[in-house]
VOROVO-794103 format. One record per residue: residue number from 1; z, x, y of N, C-alpha, C, O in turn; residue in one letter. Coordinates in Angstrom, 3 decimals, padded with zeros to 6 digits. Last residue first. Layout:
BEGIN
+-----+----------+----------+----------+----------+----------+----------+----------+----------+----------+----------+----------+----------+------+
: seq :     n.c3 :     n.c1 :     n.c2 :    ca.c3 :    ca.c1 :    ca.c2 :     c.c3 :     c.c1 :     c.c2 :     o.c3 :     o.c1 :     o.c2 : type :
+-----+----------+----------+----------+----------+----------+----------+----------+----------+----------+----------+----------+----------+------+
: NUM :        Z :        X :        Y :        Z :        X :        Y :        Z :        X :        Y :        Z :        X :        Y :    a :
...
+-----+----------+----------+----------+----------+----------+----------+----------+----------+----------+----------+----------+----------+------+
! end
This chain:
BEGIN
+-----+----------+----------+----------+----------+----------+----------+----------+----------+----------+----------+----------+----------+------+
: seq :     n.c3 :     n.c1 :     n.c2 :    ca.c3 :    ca.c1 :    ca.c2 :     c.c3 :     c.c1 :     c.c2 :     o.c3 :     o.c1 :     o.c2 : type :
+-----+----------+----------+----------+----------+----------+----------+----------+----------+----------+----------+----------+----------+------+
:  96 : -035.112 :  018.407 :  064.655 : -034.992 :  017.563 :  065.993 : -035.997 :  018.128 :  066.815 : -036.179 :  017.695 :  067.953 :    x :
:  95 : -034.714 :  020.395 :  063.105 : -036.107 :  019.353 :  062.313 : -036.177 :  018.473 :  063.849 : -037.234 :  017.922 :  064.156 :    x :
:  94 : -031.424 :  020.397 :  062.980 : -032.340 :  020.775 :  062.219 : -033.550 :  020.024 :  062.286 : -033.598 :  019.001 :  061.603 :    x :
:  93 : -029.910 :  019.343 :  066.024 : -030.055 :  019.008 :  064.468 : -031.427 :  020.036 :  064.210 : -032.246 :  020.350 :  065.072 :    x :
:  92 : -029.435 :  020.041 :  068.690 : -028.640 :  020.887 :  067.373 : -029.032 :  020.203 :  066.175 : -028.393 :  020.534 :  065.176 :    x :
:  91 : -031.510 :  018.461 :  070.038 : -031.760 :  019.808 :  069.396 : -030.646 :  020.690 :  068.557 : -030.875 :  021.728 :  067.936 :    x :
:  90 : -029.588 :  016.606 :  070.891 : -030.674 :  016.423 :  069.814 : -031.326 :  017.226 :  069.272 : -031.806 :  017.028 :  068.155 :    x :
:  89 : -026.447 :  017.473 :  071.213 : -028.021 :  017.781 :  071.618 : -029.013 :  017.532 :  070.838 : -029.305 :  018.390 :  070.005 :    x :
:  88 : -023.603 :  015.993 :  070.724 : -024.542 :  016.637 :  070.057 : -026.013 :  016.754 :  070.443 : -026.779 :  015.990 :  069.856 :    x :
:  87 : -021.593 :  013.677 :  071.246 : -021.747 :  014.799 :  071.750 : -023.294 :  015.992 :  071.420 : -023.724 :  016.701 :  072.329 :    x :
:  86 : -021.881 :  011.447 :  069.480 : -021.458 :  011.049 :  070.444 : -021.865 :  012.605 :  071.178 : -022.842 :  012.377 :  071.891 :    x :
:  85 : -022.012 :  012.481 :  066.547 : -023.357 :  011.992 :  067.515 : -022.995 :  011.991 :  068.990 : -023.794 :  012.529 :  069.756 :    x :
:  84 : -019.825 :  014.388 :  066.422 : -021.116 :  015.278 :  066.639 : -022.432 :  014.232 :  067.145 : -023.430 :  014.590 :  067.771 :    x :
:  83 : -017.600 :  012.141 :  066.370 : -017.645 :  013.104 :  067.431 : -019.020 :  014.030 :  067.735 : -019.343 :  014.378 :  068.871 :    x :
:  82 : -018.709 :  011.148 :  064.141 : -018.617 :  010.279 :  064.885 : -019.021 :  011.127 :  066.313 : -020.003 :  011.036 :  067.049 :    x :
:  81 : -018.071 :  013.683 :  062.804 : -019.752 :  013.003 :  062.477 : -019.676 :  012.277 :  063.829 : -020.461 :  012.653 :  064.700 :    x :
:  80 : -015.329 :  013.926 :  062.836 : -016.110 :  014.789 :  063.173 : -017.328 :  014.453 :  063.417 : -017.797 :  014.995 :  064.417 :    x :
:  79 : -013.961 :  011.203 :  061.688 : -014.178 :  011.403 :  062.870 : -015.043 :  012.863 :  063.258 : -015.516 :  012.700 :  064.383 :    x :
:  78 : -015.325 :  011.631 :  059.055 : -015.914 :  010.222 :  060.135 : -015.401 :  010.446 :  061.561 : -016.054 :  010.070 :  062.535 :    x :
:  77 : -013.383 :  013.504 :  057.853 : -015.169 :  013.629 :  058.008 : -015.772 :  012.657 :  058.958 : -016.751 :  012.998 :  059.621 :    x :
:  76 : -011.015 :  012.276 :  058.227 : -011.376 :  013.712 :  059.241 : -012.923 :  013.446 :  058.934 : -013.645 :  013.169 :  059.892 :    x :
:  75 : -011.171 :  010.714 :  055.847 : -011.118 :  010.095 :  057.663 : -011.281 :  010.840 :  058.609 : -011.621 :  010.449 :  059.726 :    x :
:  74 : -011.923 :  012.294 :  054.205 : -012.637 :  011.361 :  054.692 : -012.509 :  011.167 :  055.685 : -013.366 :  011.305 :  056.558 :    x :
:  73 : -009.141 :  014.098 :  054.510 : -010.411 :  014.480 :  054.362 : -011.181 :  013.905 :  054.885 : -011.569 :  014.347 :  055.967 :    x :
:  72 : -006.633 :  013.021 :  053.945 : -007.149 :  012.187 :  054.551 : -008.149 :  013.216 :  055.011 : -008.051 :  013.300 :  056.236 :    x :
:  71 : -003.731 :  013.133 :  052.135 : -004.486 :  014.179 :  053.383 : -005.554 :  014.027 :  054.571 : -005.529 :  014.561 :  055.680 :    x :
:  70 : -004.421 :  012.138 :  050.302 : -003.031 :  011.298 :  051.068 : -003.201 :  012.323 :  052.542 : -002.803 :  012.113 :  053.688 :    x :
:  69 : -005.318 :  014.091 :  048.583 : -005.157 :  012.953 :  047.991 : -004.347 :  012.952 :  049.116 : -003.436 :  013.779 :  049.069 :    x :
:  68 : -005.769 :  016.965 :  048.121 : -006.466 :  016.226 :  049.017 : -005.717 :  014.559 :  049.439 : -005.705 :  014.093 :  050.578 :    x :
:  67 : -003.795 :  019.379 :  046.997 : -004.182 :  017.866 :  046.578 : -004.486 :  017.293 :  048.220 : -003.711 :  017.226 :  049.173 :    x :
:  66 : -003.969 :  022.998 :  048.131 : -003.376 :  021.680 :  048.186 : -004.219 :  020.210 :  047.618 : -005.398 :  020.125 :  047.961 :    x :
:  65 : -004.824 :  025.405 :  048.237 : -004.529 :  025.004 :  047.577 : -003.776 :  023.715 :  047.608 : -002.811 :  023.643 :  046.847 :    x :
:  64 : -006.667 :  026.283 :  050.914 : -005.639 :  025.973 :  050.844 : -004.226 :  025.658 :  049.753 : -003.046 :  025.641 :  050.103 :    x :
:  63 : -009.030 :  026.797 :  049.484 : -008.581 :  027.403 :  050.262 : -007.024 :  027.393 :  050.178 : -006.304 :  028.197 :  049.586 :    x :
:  62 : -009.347 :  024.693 :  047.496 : -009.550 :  025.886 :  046.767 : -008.849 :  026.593 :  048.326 : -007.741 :  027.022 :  048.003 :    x :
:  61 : -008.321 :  021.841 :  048.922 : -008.122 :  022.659 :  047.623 : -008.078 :  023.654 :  047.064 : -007.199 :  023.919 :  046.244 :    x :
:  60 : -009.322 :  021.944 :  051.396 : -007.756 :  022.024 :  050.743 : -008.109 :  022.307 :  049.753 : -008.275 :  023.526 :  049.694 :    x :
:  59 : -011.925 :  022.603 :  050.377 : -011.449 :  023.735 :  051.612 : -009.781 :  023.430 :  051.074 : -009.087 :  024.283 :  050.522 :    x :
:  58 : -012.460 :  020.312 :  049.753 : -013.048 :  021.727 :  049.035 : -011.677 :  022.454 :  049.253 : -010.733 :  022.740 :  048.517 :    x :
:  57 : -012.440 :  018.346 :  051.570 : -011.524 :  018.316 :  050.721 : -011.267 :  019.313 :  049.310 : -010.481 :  019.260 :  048.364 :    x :
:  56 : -014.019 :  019.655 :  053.832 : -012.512 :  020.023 :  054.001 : -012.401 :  019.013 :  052.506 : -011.252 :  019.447 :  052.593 :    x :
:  55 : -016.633 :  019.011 :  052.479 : -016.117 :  020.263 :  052.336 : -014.607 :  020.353 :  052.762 : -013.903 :  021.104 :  052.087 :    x :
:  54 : -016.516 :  016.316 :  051.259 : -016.689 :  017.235 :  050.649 : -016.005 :  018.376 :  051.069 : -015.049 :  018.844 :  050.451 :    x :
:  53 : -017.495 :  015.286 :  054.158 : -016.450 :  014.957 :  053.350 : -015.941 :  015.742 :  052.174 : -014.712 :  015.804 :  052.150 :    x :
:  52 : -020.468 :  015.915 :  054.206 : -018.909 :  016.797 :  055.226 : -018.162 :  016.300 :  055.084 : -017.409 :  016.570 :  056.020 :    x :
:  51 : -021.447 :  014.656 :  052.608 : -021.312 :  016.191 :  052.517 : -020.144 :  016.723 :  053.675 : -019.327 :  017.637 :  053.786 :    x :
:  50 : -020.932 :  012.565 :  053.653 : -020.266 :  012.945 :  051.938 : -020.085 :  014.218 :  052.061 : -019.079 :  014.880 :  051.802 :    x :
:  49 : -022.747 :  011.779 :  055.508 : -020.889 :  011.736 :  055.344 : -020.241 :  012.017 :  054.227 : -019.087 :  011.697 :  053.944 :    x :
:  48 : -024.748 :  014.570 :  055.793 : -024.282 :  013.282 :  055.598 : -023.106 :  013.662 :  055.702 : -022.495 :  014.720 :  055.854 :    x :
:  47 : -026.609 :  017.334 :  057.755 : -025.868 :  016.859 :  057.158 : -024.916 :  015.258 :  056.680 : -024.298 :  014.880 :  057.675 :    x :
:  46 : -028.028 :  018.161 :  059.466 : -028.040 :  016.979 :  059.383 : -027.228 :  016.366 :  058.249 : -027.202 :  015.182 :  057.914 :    x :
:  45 : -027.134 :  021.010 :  060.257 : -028.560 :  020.686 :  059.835 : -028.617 :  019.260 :  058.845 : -029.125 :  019.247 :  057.724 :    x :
:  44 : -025.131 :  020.917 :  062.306 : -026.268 :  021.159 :  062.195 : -027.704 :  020.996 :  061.532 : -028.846 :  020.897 :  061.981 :    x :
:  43 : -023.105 :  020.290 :  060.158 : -024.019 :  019.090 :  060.785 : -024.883 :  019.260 :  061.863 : -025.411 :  018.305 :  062.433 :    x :
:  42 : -023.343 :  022.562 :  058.597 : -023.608 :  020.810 :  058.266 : -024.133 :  019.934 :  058.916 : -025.045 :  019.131 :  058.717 :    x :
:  41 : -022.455 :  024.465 :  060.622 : -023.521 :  024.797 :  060.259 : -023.987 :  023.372 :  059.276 : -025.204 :  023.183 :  059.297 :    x :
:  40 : -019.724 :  023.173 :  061.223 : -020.985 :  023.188 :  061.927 : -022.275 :  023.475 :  061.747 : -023.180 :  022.985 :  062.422 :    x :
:  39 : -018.879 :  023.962 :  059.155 : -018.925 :  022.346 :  058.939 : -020.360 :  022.321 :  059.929 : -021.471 :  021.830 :  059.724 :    x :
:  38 : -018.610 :  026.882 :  058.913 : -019.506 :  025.726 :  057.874 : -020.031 :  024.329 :  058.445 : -021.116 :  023.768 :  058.294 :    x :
:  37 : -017.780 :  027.499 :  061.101 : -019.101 :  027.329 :  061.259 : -019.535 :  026.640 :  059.658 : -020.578 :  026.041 :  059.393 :    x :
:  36 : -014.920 :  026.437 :  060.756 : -015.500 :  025.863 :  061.692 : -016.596 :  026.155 :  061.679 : -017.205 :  025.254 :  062.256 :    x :
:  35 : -013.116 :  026.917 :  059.143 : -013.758 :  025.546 :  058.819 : -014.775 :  025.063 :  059.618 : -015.387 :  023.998 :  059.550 :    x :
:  34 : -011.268 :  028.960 :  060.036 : -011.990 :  029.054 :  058.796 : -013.184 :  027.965 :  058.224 : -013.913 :  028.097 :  057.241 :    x :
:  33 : -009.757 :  027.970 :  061.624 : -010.847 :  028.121 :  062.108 : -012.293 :  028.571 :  061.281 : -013.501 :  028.588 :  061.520 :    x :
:  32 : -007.577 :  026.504 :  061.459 : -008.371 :  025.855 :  060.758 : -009.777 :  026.525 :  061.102 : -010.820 :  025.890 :  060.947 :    x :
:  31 : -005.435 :  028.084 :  062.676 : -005.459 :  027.934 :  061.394 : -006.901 :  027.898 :  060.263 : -007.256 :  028.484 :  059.240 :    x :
:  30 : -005.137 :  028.770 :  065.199 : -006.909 :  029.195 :  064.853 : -006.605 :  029.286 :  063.036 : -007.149 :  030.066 :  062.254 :    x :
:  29 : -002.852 :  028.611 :  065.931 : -003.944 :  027.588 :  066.748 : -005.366 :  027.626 :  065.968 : -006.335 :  026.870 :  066.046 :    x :
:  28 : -000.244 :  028.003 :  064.998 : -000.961 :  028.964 :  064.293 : -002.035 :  027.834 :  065.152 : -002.027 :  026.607 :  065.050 :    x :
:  27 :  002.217 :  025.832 :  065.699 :  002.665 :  027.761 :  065.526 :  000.555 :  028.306 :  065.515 :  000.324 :  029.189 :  066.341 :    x :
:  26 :  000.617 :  023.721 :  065.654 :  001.329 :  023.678 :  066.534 :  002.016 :  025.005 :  067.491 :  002.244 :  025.264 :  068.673 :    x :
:  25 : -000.276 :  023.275 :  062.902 : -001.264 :  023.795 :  064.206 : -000.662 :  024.211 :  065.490 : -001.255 :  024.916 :  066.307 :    x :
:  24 :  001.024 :  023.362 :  060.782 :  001.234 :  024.411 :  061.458 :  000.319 :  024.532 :  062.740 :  000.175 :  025.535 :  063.439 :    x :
:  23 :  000.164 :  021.175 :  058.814 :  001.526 :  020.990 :  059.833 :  001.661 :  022.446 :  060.199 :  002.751 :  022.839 :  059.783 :    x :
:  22 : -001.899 :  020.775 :  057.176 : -000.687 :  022.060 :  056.647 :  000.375 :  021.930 :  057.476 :  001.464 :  022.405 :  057.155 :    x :
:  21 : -003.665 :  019.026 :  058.271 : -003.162 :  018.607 :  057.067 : -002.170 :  019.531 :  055.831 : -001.846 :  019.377 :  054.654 :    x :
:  20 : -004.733 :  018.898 :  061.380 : -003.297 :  019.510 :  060.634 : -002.792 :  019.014 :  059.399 : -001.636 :  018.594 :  059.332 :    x :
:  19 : -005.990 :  016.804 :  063.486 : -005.494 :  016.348 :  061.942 : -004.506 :  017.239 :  061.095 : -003.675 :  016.763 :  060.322 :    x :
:  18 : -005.489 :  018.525 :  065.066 : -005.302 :  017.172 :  065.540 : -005.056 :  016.535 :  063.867 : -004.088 :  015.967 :  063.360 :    x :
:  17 : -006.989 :  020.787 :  064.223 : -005.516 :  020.738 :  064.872 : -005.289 :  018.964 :  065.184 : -004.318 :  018.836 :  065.930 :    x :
:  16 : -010.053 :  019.675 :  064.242 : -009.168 :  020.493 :  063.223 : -007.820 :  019.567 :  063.537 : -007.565 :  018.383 :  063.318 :    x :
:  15 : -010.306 :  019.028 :  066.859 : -010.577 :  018.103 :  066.154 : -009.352 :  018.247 :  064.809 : -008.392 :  017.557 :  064.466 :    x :
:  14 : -010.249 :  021.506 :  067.981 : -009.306 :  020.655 :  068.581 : -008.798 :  019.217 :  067.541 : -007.726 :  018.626 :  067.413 :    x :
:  13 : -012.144 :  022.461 :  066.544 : -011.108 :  023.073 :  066.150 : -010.212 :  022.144 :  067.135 : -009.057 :  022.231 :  066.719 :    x :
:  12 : -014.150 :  021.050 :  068.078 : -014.007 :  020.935 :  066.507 : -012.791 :  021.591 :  066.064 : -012.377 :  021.144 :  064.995 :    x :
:  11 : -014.143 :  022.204 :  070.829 : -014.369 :  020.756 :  070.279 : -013.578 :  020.470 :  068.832 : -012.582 :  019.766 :  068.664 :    x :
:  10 : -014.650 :  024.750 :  070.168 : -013.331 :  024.143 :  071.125 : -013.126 :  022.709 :  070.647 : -012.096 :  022.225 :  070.178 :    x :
:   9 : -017.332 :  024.574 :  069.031 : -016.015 :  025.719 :  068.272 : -015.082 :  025.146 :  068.982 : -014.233 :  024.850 :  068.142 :    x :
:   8 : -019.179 :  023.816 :  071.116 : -018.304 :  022.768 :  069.817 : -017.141 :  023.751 :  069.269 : -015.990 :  023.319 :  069.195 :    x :
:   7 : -018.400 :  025.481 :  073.423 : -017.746 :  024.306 :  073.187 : -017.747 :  023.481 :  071.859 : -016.847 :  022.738 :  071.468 :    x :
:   6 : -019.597 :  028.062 :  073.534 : -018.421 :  027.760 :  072.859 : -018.002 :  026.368 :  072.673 : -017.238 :  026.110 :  071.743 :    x :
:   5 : -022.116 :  029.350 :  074.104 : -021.890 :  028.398 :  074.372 : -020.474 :  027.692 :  073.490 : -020.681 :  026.687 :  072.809 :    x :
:   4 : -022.868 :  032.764 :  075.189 : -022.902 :  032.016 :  074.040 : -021.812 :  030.238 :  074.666 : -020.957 :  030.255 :  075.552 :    x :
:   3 : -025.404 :  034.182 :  077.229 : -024.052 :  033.451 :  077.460 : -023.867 :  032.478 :  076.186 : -024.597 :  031.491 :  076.089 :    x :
:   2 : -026.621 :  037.472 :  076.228 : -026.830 :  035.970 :  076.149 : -025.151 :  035.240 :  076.008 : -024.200 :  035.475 :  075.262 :    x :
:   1 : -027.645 :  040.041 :  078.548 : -026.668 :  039.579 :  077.590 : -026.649 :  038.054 :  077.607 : -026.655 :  037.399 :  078.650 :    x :
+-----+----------+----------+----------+----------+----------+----------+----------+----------+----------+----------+----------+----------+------+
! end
């Protein structure tokens, strides 16, 4: 049986909850968990800062239904990217 490696899912959903752009992370821990192998599966495969800017301001919108605007998407996308070089196995990129 293969030992699966959880830490970005811990990582990134910490990341999530830290930004809380519904204010429930606090009640609901695995709000944002809906967000978590896309993004990963992004920047897995090298994904830019647009493109993972893009998707949580997708995600409020059509998920969530909420205006992005003042929510701060972007600034969540730069810190996730920031967080995936700083941490990230050169072998989680695609093509690495």
């Amino acid at each position: 049986m293969r030992s699966w490696d959880t830490a970005p899912e811990d990582e990134l959903r910490r990341l999530l909850n830290e930004w809380d752009p519904i204010g429930v992370a606090d009640d609901v821990r695995d709000e944002y968990d809906c967000m978590l192998a896309p993004l990963l599966q992004r920047l897995r495969s090298g994904a830019d800062r647009a493109a993972i800017g893009e998707f949580p301001r997708r995600e409020l919108e059509d998920h969530f239904g909420l205006d992005p605007l003042g929510l701060g998407p972007d600034v969540m996308a730069t810190r996730v990217i920031d967080w995936w070089a700083s941490t990230s196995p050169a072998g989680d990129v695609a093509g690495a």
